[in-house]
N, C-alpha and C positions, 0 to 999 in steps of 0.2 A: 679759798681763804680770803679775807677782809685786808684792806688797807690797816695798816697797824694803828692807833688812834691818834699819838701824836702828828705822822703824815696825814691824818685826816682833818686835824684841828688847826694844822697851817693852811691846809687850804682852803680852809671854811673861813678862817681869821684872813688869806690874800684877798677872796671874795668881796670879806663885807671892809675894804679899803684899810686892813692893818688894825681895827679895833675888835678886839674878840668878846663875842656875846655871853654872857653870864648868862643862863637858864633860870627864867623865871616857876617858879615850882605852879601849877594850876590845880589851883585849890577846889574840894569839892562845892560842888553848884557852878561855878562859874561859868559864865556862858562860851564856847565856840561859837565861829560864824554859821548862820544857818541860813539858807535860802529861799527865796520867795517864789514861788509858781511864776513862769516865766510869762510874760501879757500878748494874748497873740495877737500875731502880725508886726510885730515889733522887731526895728532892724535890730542885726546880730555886730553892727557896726559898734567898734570900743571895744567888744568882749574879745575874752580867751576864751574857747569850747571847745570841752573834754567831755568823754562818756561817764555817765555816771552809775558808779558800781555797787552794786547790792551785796556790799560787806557790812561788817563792823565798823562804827568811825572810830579812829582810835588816836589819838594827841600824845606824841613825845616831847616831853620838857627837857629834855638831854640827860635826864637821871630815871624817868618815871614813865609807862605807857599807860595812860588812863584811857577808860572810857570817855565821852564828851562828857557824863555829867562828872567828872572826876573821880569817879572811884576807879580804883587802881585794878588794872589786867595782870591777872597772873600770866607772867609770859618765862618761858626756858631763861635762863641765866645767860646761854651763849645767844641769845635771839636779842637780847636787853644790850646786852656788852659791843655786839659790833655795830649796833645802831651809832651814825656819825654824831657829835655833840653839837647839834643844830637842832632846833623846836621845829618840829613837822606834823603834822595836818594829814589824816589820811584814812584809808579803808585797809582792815585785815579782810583778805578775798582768799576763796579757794575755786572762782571762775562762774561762769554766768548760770545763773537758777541755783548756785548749792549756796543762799542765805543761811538757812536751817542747820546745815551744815559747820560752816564756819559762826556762828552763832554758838551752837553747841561748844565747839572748841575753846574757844576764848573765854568761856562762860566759867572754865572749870576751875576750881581752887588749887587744885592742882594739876599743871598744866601737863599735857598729854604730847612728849617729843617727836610722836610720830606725825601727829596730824599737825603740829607747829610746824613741823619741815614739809609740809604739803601746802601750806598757804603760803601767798607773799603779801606783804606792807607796798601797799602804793599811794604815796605821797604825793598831793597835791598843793598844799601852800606849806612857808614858814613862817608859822603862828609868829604874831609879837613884833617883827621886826619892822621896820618904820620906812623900806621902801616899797615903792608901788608893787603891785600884787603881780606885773610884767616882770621887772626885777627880781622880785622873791623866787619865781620860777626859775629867774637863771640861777641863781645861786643855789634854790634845792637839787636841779638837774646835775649842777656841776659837784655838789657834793656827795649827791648816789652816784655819781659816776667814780669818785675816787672812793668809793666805799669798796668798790666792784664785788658785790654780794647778789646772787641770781633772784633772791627773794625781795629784793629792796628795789622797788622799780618809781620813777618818775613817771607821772600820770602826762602822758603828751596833750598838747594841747596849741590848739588851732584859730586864726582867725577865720571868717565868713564875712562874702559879700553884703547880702541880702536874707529876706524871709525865707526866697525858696531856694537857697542854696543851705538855711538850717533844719528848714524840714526836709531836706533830701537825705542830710547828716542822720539825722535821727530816725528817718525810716533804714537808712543804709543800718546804724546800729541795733535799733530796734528787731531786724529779720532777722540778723546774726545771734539774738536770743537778751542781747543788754537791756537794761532798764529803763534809758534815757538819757539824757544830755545834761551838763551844767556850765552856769554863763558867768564869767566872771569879769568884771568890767577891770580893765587891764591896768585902769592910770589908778587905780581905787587902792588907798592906804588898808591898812587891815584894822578890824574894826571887831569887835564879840559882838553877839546877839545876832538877830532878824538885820540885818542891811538893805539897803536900795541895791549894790553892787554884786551879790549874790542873787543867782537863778537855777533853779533846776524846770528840766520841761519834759514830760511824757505825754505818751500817745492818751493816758487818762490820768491827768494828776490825785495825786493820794498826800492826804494831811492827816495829824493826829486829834484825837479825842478823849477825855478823861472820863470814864465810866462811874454815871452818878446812881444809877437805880437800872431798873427792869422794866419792860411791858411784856405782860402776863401772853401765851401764847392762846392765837385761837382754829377752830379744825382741826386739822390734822396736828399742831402743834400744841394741841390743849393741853395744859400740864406743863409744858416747856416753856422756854423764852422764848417771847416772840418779835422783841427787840433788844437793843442795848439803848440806854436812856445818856446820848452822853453829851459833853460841855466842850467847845473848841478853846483853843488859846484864846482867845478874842471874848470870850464868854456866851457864844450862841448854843443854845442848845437842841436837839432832834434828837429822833428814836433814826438808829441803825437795824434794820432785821436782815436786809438782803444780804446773802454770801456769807450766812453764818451755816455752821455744820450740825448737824444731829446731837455730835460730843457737845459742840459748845453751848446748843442750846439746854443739854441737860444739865452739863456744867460752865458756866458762863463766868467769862473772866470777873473779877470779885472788883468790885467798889473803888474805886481809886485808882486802877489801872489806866495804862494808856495802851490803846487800840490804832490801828493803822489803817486807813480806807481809804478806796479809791471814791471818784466822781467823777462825772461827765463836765458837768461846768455848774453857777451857780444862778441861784435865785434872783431878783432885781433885790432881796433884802440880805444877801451873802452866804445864806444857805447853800449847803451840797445838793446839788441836784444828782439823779439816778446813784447814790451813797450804795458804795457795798463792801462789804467786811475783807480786810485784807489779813492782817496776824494782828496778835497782841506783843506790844512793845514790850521785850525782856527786862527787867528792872537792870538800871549801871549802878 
């Protein structure tokens, strides 16, 4: 059972020095922080780093769980209710590799009790608030701690010497089956959008793409797709074909979708080099 909310609302209100935060509601489109491919060889010195999870990102305003782009998660009524009234930052997980998975879940209009009590919400910043991103941590940590709900967990998070003390981090994660690392420069105020202070790092970084057209397939895929024709945020545009599957080439995500791919590294003009199809981004 959960801290009752008023004990939890004083001690979120002792936290932030005796002024109690009013929950700003996050409107659809608005942006959450998003992070940049982390630059290699670049010390790990400043940053926080935590493993990063191939969940759902999901933002609590203290009344509302959205997806990042703001449309609202159908979440169980008792799952909403003992959430602490703190704006939090975070991923719905049901553990390493079951994206698909917990994707499916959260997806549903009507939410499904059983597989809600199978995931947990782990939270790694408090959107909104005005001290440094070192700070917010202690204040989310100590608020999941008086929530004490098994499902509600504070994303831990680590200083690092050097380069090879972050790639050892990351291979360490990486074996264990996670996805990669995220860098958060510690003295860094919180900021929406793309930041300088945000970093995520894998062993093959993966960005998105908006699916503009087709190229027709040839050989053995004549008849098929034999790419995806698509546009990055930045406006560059290439054909994606590698790492698509037989389904998708017969039915290929539609026009305006966004796609998720990995790469090796880039071009000297910022193209993805070795580009290969990862999923297509669920609509929020």
């Amino acid at each position: 059972m959960g801290t009752p909310l008023v004990s939890r609302r004083n001690v979120i209100c002792s936290l932030l020095g005796g002024a109690w935060w009013a929950p700003p509601a996050l409107a659809a489109g608005e942006s959450v922080q998003l992070a940049q491919a982390w630059p290699s060889g670049r010390s790990p010195q400043g940053f926080l780093v935590s493993e990063k999870f191939d969940g759902v990102r999901a933002v609590w305003d203290g009344k509302h769980l959205r997806f990042r782009s703001g449309r609202m998660i159908a979440a169980p009524a008792w799952f909403l209710a003992a959430l602490p009234p703190l704006p939090l930052d975070g991923e719905l997980w049901m553990g390493r590799g079951q994206f698909d998975r917990v994707s499916g879940a959260v997806r549903k209009t009507v939410p499904d009790d059983a597989e809600w009590r199978s995931l947990k919400y782990l939270v790694f910043d408090a959107m909104g608030l005005t001290e440094t991103f070192a700070q917010r941590v202690g204040v989310l940590t100590q608020a999941v701690s008086a929530a004490k709900l098994s499902w509600l967990q504070a994303v831990p998070h680590s200083s690092l010497e050097d380069a090879a003390a972050l790639q050892a981090r990351l291979h360490d994660v990486v074996s264990q089956g996670g996805e990669g690392l995220v860098l958060h420069r510690a003295d860094a105020v919180w900021q929406s959008g793309r930041t300088d202070a945000l970093f995520k790092l894998k062993p093959e970084p993966d960005e998105e793409g908006r699916v503009l057209g087709y190229q027709a397939g040839k050989g053995r895929f004549e008849g098929l797709t034999g790419a995806l024709l698509l546009e990055t945020p930045q406006g560059q545009r290439f054909a994606l074909g590698s790492g698509l599957s037989d389904a998708l080439r017969r039915d290929p995500p539609p026009v305006g979708a966004w796609v998720t791919y990995r790469y090796r590294d880039r071009t000297p003009s910022g193209l993805p080099r070795f580009a290969s199809f990862l999923r297509v981004r669920q609509p929020e």
